[in-house]
RODRENBA-517007 format. One line per 5 residues: number of its first residue (from 1); for each residue x, y, z of C-alpha. Coordinates in pm, 1 decimal. Example, Ala and Ser with C-alpha at 12.3 -4.5 7.8 and 13.67 -1.06 7.14 Angstrom:
2
1) 1230.0:-450.0:780.0; 1367.0:-106.0:714.0
% end
This chain:
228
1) -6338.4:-2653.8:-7557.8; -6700.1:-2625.7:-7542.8; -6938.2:-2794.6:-7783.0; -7140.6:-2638.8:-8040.8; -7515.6:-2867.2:-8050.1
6) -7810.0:-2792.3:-8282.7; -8079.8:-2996.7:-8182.4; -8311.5:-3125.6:-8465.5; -8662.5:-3279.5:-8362.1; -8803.0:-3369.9:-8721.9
11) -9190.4:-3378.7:-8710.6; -9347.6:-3466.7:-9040.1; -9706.1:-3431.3:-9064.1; -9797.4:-3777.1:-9216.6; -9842.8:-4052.0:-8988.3
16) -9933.9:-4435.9:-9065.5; -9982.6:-4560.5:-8744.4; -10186.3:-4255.3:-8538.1; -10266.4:-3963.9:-8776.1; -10211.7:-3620.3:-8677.0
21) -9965.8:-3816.9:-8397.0; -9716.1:-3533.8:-8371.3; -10022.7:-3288.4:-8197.5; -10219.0:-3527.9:-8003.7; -10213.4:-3448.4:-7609.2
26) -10040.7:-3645.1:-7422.6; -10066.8:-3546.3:-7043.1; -10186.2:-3213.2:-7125.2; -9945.1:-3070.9:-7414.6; -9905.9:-3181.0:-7777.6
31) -9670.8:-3451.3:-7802.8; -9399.0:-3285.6:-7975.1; -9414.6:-3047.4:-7723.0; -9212.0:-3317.6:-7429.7; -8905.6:-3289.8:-7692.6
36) -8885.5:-2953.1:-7748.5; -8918.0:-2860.1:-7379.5; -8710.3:-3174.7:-7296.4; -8414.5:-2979.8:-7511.8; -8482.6:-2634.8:-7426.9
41) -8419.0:-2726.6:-7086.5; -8024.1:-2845.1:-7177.0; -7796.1:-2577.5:-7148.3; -7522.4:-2757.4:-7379.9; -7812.9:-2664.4:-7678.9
46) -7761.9:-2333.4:-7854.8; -8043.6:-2395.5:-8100.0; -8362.6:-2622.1:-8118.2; -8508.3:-2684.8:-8436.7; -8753.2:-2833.2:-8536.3
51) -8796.1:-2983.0:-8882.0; -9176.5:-3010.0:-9018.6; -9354.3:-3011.8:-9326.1; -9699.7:-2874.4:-9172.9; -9832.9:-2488.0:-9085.3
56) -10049.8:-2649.9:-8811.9; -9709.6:-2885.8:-8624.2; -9505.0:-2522.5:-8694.7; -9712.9:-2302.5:-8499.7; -9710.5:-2555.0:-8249.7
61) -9295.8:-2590.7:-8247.3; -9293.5:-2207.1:-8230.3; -9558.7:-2170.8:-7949.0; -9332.2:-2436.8:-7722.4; -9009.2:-2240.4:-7820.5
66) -8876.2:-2426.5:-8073.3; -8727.2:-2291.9:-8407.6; -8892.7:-2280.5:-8749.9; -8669.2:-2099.8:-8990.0; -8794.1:-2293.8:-9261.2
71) -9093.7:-2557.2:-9382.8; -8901.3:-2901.4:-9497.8; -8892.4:-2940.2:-9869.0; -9206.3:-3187.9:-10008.7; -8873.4:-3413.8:-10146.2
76) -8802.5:-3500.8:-9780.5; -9138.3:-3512.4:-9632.5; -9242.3:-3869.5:-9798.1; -9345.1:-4195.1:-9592.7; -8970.4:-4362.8:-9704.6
81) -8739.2:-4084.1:-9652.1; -8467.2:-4111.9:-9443.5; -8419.9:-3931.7:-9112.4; -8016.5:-3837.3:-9227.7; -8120.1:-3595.5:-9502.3
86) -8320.2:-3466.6:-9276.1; -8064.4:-3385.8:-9069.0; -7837.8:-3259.9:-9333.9; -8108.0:-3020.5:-9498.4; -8151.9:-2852.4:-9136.2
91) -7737.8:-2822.7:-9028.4; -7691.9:-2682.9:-9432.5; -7961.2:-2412.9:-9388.0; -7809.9:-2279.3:-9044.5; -7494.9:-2308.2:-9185.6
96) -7597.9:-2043.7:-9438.3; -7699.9:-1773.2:-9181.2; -7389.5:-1817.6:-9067.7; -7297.7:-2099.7:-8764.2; -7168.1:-2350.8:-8738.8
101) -7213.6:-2679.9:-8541.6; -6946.8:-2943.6:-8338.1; -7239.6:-3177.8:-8344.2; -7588.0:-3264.0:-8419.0; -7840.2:-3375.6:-8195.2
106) -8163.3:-3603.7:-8291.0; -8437.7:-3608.6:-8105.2; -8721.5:-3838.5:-8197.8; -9075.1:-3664.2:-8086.9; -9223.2:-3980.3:-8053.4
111) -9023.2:-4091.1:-7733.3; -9173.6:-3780.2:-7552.5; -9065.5:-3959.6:-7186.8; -8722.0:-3861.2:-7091.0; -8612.3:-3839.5:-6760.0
116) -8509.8:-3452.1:-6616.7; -8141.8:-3396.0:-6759.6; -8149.7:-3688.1:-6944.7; -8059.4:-3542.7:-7236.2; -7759.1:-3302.9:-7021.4
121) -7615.6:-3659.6:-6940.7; -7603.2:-3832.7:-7297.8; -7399.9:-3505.9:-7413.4; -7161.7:-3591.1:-7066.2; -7090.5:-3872.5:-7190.1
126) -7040.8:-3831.6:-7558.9; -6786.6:-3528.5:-7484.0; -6656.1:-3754.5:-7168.3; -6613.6:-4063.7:-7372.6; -6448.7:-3855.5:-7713.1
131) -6697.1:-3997.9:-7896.9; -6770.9:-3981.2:-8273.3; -7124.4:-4055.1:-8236.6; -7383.0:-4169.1:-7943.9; -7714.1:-4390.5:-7925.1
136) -7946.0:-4420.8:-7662.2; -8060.9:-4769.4:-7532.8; -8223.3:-4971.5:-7271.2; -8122.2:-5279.4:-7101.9; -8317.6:-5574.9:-7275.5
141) -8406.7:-5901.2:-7077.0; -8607.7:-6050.9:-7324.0; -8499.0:-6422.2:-7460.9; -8601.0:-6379.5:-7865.1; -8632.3:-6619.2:-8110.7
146) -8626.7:-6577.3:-8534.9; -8782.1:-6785.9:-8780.2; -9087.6:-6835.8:-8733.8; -9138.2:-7166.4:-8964.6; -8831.5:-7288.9:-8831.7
151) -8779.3:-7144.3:-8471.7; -8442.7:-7073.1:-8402.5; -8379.0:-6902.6:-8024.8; -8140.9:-6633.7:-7986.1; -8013.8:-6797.5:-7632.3
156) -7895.3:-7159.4:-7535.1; -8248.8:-7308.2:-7426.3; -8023.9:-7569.2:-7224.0; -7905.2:-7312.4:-6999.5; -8125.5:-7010.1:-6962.7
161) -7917.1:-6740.5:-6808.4; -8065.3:-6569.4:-6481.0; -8123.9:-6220.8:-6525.6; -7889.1:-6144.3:-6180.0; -7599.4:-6361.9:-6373.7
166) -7550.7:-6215.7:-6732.8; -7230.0:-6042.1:-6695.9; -7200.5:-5677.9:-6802.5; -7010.9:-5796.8:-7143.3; -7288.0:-6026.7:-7241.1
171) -7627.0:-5824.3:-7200.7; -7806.0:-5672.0:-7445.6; -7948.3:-5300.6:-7507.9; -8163.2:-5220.9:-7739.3; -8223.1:-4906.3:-7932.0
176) -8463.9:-4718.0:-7839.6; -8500.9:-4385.4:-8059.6; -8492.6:-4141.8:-7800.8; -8156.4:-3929.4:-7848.5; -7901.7:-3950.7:-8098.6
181) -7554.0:-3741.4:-8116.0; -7331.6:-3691.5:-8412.4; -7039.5:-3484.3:-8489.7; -7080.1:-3344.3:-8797.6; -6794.2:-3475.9:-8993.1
186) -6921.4:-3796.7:-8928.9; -7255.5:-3734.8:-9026.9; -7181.2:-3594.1:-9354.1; -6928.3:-3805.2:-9460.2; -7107.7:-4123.2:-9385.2
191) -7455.0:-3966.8:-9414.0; -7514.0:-4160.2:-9127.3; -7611.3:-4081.8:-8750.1; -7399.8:-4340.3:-8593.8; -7048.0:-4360.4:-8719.0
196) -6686.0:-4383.9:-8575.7; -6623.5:-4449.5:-8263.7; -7019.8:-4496.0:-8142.6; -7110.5:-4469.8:-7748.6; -7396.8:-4576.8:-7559.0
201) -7584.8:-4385.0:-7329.6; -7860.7:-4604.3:-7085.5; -8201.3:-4484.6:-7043.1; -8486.2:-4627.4:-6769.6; -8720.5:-4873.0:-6928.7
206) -8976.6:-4625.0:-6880.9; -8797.7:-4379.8:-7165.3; -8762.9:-4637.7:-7380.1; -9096.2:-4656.7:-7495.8; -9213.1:-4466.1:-7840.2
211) -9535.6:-4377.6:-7952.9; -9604.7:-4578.2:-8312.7; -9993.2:-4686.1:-8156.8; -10274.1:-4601.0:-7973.5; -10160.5:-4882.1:-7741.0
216) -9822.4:-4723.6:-7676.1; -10011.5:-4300.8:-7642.7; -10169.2:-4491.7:-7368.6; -9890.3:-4665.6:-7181.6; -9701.8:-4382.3:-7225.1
221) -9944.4:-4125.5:-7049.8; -10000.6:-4367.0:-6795.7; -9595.3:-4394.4:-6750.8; -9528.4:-3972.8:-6718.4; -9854.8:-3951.2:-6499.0
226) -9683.0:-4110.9:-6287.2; -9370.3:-4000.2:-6363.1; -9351.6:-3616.6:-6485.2
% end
């Protein structure tokens, strides 16, 4: 059976860390513009929405091809509101015109660098895998440490493990914001993205990064200069 996906790229207009962040250029087109292209492009998508509280990041979406049925309610537009509502409020209004969705798909604007068909290959492997829900990561090689009054590292110091020699059990992945998948059963009734059974799908380092600074806008045009 084939999939129903509604793809939600929420796009608020307030920003602490770069205003206006959702419009700025990044290698030639507004950076929400990457995601909505990056979704359009994935045949498994029957609609792309995108969920804003501003005219201005609206008229953008719409120019790029994305959908804006509605403008997000002031309620869920504040700096501490959750990204699950979010999704909710966007999958309920659809649902009133009429369709209906196997699963939700989250797509962070501010991870604009995603390789071709990444996207195509996260939804392989969530319908591959019979998943309930799916995360994307990266491979981490970092050795942390916590506590800073009272360092405490996350790793035995007395026998720091080569990269080439962590086994595939013991290395770590960390989140990294870019795509999320949730059926929505699961996502309602836990009014969470990731519930049940929860897969992993592995993205370069280079689409792990997110734009949250002027530092990262500018590693990350350097990265799809190169790249795109």
């Amino acid at each position: 059976m084939t999939l129903k996906y509604l793809a939600i790229i929420p796009a608020r207009a307030g920003s602490k860390g770069i205003f206006g962040k959702n419009l700025k250029e990044i290698n030639g087109k507004p950076l929400i513009a990457w995601s909505i292209e990056h979704a359009l492009s994935s045949p498994e998508v029957q609609h792309v929405v995108v969920s804003t509280d501003s005219e201005e990041i609206a008229k953008v979406a719409r120019n790029y091809g994305a959908e804006v049925p509605f403008l997000r309610p002031i309620d869920l537009s504040q700096d501490l509101t959750p990204t699950e509502p979010v999704l909710l409020h966007a999958l309920e209004f659809y649902e009133k015109q009429g369709y209906s969705f196997d699963a939700v798909i989250l797509l962070q604007p501010t991870s604009p660098f995603r390789n071709e068909s990444s996207l195509s290959r996260a939804i392989l492997e969530f319908e591959r895998s019979a998943s309930d829900s799916l995360v994307s990561v990266c491979e981490n090689h970092h050795f942390f440490w916590k506590n800073k009054t009272k360092p405490e590292p996350l790793y035995d110091v007395h026998d720091r493990p080569r990269r080439q020699d962590i086994s595939e059990s013991d290395r770590w992945y960390r989140e990294n914001g870019s795509i999320y998948i949730s059926r929505t059963d699961i996502l309602r009734k836990n009014n969470n993205r990731l519930g049940g059974k929860i897969s992993m799908f592995v993205m370069t380092e280079e689409e792990g990064w997110e734009v949250d600074s002027h530092v990262d806008l500018k590693i990350v045009s350097a990265l799809m200069a190169d790249g795109v």
